[in-house]
SERO-4910 file (N, C-alpha, C, O; in steps of 0.05 Angstrom, whole numbers):
BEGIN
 pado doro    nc1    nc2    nc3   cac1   cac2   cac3    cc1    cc2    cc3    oc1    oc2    oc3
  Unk    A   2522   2058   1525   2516   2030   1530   2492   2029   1550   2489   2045   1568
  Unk    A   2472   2003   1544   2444   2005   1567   2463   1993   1588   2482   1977   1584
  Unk    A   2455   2003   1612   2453   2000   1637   2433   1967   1646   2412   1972   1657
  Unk    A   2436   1949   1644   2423   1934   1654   2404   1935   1680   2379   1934   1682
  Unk    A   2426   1936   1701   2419   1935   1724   2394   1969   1733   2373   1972   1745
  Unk    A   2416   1988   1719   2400   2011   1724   2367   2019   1713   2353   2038   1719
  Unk    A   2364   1997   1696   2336   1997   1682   2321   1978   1697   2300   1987   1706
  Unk    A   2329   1945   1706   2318   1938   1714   2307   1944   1741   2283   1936   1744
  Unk    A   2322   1960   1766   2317   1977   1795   2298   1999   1786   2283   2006   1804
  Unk    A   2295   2013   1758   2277   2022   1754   2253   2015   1766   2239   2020   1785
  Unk    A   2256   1993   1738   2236   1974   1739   2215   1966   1763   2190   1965   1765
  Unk    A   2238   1962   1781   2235   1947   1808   2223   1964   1826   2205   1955   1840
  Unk    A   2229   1992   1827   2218   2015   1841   2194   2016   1842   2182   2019   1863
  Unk    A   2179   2014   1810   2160   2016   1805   2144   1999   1809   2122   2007   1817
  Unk    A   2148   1968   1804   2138   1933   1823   2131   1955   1841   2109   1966   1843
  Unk    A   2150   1958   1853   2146   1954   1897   2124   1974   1903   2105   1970   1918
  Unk    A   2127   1993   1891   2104   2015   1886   2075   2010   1886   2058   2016   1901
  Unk    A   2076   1997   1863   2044   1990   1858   2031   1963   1874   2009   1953   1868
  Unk    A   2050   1953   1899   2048   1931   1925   2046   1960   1948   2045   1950   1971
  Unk    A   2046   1974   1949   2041   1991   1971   2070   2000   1985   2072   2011   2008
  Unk    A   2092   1994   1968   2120   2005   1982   2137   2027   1974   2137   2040   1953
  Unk    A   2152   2029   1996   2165   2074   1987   2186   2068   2006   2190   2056   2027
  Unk    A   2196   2080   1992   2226   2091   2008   2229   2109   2027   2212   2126   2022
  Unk    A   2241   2115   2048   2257   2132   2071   2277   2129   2079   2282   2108   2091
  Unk    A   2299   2150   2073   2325   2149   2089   2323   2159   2127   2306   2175   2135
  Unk    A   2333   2151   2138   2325   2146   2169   2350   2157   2174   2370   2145   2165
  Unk    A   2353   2179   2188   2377   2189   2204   2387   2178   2226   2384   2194   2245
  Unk    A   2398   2156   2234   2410   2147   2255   2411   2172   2273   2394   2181   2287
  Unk    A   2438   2181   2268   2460   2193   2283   2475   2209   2254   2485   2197   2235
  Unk    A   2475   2243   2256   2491   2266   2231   2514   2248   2222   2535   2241   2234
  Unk    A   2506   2240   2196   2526   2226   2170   2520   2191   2187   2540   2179   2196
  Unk    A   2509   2185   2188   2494   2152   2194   2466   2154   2189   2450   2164   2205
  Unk    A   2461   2145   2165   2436   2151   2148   2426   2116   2136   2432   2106   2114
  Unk    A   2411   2107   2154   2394   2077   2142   2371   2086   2122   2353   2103   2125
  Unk    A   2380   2062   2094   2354   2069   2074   2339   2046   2070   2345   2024   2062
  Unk    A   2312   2058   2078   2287   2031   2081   2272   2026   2053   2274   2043   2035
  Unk    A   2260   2008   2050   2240   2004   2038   2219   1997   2057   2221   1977   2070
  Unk    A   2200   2010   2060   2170   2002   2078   2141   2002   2074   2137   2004   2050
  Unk    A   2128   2001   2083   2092   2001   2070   2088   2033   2071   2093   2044   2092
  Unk    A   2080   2047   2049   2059   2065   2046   2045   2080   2069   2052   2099   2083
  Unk    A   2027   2064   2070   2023   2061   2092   2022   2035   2127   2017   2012   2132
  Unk    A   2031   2061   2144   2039   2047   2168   2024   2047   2187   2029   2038   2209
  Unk    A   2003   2056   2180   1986   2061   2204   1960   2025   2209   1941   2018   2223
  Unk    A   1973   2015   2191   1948   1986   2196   1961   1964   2216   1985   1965   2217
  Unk    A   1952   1949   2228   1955   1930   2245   1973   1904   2234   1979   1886   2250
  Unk    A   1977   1903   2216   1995   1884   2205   2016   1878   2213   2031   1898   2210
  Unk    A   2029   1857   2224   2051   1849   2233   2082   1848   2226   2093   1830   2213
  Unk    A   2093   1871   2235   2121   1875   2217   2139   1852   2215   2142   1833   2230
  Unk    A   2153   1858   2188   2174   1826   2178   2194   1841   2171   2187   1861   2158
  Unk    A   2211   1840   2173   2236   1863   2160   2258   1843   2157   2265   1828   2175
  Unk    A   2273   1844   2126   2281   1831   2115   2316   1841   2118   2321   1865   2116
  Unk    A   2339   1822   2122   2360   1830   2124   2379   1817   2109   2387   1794   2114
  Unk    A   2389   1833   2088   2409   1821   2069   2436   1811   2068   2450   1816   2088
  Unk    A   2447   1798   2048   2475   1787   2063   2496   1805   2044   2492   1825   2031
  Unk    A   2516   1789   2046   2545   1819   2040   2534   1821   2010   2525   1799   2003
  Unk    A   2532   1841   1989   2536   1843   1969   2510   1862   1960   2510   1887   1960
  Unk    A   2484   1841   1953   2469   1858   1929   2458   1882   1957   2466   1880   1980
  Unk    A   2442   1900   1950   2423   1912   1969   2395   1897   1979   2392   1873   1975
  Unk    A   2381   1908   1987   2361   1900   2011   2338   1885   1991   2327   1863   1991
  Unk    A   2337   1912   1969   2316   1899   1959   2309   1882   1932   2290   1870   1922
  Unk    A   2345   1891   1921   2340   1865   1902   2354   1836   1907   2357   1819   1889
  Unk    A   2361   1834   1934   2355   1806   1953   2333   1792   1961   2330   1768   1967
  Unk    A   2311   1816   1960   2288   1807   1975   2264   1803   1963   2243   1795   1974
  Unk    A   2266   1812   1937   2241   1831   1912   2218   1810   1911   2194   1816   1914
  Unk    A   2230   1780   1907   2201   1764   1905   2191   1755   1926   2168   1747   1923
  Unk    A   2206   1754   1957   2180   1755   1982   2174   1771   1981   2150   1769   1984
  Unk    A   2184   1807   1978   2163   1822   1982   2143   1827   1967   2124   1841   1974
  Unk    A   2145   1816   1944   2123   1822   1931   2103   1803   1937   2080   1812   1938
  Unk    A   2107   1783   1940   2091   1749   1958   2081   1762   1989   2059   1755   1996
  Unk    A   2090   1774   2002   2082   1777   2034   2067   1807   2040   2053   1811   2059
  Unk    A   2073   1830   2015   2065   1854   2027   2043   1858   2031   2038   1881   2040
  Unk    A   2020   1840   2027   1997   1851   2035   1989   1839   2057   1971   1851   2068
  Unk    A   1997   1821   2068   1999   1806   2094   2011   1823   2115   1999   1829   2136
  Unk    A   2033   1829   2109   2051   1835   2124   2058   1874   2117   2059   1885   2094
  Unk    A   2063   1891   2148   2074   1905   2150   2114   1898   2135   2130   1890   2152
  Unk    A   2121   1901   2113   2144   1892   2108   2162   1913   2106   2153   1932   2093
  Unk    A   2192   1914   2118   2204   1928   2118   2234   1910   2107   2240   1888   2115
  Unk    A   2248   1925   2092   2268   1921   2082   2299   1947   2091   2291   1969   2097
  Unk    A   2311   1945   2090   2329   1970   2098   2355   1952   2084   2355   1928   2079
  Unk    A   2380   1975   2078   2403   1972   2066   2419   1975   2082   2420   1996   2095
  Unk    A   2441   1952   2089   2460   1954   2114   2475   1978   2110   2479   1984   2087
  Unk    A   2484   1993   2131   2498   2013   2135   2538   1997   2106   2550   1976   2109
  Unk    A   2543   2015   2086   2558   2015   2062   2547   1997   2045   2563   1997   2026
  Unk    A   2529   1981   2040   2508   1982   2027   2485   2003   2011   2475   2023   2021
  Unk    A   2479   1991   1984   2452   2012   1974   2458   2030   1981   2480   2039   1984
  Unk    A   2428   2043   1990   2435   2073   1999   2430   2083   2031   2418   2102   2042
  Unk    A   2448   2059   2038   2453   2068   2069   2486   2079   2075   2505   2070   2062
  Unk    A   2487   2095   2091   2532   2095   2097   2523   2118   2119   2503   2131   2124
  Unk    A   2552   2114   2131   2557   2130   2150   2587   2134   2146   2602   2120   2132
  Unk    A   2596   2160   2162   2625   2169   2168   2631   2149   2194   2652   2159   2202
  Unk    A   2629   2139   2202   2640   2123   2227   2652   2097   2220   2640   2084   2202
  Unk    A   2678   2086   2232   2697   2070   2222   2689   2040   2225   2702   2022   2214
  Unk    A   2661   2035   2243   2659   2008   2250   2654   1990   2233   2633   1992   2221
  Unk    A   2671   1969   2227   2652   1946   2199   2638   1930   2219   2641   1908   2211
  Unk    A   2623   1928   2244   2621   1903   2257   2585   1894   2259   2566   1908   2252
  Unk    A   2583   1865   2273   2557   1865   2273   2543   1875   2294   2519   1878   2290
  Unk    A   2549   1881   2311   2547   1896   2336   2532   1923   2322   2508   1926   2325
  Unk    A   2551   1942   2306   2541   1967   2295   2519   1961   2282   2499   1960   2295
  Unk    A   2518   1956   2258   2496   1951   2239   2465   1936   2266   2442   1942   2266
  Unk    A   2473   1925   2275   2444   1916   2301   2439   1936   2315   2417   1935   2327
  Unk    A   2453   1959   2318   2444   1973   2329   2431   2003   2316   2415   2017   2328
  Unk    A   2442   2007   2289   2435   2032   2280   2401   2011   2270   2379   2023   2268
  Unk    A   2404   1989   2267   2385   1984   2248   2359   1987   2274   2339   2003   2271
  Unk    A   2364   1970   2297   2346   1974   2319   2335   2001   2315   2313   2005   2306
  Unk    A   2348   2017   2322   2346   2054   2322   2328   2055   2307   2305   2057   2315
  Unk    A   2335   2054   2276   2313   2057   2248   2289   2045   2256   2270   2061   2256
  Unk    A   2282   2020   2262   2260   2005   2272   2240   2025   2279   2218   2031   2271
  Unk    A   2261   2036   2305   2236   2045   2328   2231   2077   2319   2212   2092   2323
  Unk    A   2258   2083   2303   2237   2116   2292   2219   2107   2277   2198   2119   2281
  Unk    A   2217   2090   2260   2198   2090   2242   2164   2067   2254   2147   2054   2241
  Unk    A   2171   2072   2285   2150   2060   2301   2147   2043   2301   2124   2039   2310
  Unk    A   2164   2015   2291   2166   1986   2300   2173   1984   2335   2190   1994   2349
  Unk    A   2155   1968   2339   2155   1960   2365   2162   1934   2375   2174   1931   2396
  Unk    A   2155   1910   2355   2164   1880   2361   2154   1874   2328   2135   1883   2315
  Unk    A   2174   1855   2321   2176   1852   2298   2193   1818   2297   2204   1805   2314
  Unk    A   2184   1812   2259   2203   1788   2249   2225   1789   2231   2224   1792   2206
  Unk    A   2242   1787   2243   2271   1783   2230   2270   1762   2208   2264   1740   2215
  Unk    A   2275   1766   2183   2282   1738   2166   2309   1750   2154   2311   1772   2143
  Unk    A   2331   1732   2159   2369   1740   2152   2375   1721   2138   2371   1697   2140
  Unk    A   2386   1736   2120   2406   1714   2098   2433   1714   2106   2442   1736   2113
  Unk    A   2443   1699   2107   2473   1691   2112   2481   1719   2132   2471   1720   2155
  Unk    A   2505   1749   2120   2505   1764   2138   2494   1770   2156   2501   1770   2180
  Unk    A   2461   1780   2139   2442   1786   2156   2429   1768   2179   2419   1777   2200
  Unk    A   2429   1742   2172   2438   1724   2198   2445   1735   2226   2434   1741   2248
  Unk    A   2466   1734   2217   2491   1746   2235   2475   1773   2250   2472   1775   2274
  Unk    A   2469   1789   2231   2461   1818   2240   2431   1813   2257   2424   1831   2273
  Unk    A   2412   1787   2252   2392   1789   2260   2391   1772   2294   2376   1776   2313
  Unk    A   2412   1754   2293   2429   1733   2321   2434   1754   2337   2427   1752   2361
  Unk    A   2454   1786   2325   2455   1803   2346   2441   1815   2346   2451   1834   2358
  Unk    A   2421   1820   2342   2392   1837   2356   2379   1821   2374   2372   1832   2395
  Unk    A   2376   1801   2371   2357   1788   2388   2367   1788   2416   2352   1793   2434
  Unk    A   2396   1783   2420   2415   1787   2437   2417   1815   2444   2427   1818   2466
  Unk    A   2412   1832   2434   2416   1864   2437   2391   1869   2447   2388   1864   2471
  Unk    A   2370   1878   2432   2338   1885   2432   2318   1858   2434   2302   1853   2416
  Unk    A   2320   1843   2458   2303   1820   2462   2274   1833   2458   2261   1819   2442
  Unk    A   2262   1850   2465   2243   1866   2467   2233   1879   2443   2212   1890   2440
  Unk    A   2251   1875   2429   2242   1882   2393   2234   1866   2381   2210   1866   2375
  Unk    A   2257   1843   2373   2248   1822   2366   2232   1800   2373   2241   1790   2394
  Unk    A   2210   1786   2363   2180   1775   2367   2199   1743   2357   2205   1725   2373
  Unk    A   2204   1743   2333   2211   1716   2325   2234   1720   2300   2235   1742   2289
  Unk    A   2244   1708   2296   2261   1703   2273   2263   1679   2254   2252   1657   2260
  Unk    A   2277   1681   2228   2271   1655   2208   2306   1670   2198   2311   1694   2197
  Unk    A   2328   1645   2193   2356   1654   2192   2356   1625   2169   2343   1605   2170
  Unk    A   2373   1634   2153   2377   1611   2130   2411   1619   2124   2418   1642   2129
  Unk    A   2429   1600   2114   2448   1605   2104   2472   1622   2123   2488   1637   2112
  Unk    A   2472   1616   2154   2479   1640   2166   2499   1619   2186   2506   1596   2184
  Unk    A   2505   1643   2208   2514   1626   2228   2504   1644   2255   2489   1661   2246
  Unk    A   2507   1645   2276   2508   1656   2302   2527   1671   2314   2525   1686   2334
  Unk    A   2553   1666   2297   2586   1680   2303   2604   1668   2281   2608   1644   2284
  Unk    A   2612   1674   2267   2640   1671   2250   2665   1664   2268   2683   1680   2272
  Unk    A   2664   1638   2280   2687   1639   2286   2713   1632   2270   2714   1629   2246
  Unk    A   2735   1631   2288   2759   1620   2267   2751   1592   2255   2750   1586   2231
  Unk    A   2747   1581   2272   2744   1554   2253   2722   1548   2244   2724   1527   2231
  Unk    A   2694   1560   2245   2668   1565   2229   2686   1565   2203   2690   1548   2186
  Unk    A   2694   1588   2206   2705   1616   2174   2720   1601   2162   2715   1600   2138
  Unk    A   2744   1583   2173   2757   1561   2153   2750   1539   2146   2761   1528   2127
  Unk    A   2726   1528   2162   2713   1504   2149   2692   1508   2121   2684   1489   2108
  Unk    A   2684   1539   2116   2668   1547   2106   2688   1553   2076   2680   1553   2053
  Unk    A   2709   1559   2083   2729   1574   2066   2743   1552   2058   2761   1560   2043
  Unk    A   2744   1530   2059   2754   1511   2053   2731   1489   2039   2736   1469   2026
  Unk    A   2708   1498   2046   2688   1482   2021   2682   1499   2001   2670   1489   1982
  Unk    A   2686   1518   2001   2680   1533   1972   2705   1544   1955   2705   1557   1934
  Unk    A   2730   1532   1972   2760   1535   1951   2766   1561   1956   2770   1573   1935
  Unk    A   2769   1573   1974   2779   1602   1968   2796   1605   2006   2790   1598   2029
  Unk    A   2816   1617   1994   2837   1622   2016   2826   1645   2032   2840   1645   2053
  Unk    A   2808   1664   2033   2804   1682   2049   2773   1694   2035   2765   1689   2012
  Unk    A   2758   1711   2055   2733   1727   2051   2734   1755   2032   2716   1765   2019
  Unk    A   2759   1763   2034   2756   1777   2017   2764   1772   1981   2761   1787   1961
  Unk    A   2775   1747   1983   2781   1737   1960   2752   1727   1939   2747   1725   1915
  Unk    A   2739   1722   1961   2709   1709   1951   2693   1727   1952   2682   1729   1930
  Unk    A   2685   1745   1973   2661   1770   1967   2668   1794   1957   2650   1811   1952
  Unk    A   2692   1798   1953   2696   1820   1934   2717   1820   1904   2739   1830   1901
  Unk    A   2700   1805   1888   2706   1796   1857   2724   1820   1854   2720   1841   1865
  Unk    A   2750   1812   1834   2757   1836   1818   2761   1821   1787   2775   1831   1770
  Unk    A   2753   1808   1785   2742   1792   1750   2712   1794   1749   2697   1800   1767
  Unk    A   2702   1784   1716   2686   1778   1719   2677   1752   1726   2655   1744   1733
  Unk    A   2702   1738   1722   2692   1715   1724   2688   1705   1755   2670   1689   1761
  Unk    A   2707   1716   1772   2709   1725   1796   2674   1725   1805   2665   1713   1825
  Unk    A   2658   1740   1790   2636   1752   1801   2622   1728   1797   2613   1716   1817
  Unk    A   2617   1718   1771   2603   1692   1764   2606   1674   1781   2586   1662   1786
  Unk    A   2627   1669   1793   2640   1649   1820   2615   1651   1835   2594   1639   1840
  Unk    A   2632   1675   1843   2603   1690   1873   2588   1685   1872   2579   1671   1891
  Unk    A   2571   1691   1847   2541   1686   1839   2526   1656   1852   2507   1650   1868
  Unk    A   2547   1640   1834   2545   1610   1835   2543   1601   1862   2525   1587   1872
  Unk    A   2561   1610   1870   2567   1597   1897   2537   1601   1922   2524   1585   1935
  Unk    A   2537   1628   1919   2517   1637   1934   2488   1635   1922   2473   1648   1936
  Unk    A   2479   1626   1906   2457   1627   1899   2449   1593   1886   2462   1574   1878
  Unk    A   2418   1599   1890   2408   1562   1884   2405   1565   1850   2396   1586   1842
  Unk    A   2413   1542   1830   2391   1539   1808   2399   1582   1795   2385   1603   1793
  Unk    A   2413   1578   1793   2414   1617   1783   2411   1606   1757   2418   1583   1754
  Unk    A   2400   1620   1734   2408   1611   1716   2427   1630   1696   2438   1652   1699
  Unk    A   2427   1618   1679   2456   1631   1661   2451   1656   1648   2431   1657   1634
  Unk    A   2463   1674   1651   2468   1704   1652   2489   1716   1616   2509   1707   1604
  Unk    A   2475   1733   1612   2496   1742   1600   2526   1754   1607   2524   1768   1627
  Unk    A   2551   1753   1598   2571   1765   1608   2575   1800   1612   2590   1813   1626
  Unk    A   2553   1807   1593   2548   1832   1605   2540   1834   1623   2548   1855   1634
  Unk    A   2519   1816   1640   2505   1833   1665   2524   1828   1690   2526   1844   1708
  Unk    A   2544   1796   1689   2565   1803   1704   2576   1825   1703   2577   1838   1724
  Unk    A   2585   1832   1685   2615   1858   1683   2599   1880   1699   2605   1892   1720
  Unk    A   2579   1881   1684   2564   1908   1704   2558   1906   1726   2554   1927   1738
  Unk    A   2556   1878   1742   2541   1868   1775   2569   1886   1783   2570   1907   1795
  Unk    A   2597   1869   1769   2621   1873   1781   2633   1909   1779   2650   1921   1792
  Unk    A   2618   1916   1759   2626   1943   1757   2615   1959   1782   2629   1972   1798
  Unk    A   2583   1955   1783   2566   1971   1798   2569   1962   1831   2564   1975   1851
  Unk    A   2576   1939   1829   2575   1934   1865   2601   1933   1873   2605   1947   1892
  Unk    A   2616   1922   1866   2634   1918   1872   2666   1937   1860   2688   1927   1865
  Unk    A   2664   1957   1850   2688   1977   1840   2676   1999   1857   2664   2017   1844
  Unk    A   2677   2002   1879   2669   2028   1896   2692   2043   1897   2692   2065   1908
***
């Protein structure tokens, strides 16, 4: 059977490529390994933007049509949250605290010095605690769809407009139809999909 998704990331490799972008896995800390998408080259004056994704797809097919809109403007950097894409670590933490900090780390090996945060919903979250962590990193930020802290009653007012009794009931589909939900919910104007490329979103992201 074709692979949908695995042809189109092809695909996509190859886009980002011929915009001046490449991949590096970034060693945090032995078995905590961040994977970037970044410019070619790094050595020009261009002002870094680094893009941060929310729970589900990876970095960069969240991000594929600003980066292809901003990379020549912009030093652009994309990275895959730590159990995401092709970032993971052996270490037990799910929190936002962690992910702000391994990601900080990646930044500055790969010689970011002050930079722009733009966060979608999680990454929100993950970009609120850097600024708070690494004031000195971050230059400015742009946050859409997010919050500043999940509190309890944030998380049930939020969980109670989109019908669903809990977070894990909603970000981790075990239908397809389940997944189509997700889709919907989280995204503007999507338009209509075949039922194969659900089964496979739900196969490939979500059956780990």
């Amino acid at each position: 059977m074709v692979k949908f998704l695995s042809i189109y990331k092809s695909f996509l490799r190859g886009t980002m490529k011929l915009v001046g972008m490449t991949t590096q896995a970034i060693e945090i800390e032995p078995e905590t390994v961040l994977n970037f998408w970044l410019p070619t080259d790094t050595t020009n004056n261009k002002p870094a933007l680094v893009f941060l994704h929310g729970f589900g797809f990876d970095g960069i097919l969240t991000w594929q049509f600003q980066v292809l809109a901003l990379a020549k403007m912009y030093a652009v950097y994309v990275p895959d949250f730590l159990f995401f894409g092709g970032s993971f670590t052996d270490r037990p933490e799910r929190i936002v605290e962690f992910q702000s900090e391994c990601l900080a780390r990646g930044l500055r090996k790969l010689g970011v010095e002050r930079c722009t945060l733009v966060g979608l919903s999680y990454g929100g979250m993950v970009a609120f605690k850097m600024v708070e962590m690494y004031p000195d990193l971050v230059e400015s930020m742009v946050v859409t769809c997010s919050v500043m802290a999940l509190t309890e009653s944030v998380s049930n007012a939020a969980l109670q407009r989109i019908d669903f009794s809990s977070w894990p009931d909603y970000l981790l589909p075990k239908t397809v139809d389940g997944t189509k939900t997700l889709l919907d919910i989280a995204t503007y104007n999507l338009p209509r999909l075949p039922q194969f490329i659900y089964k496979e979103i739900l196969e490939v992201l979500f059956f780990l």
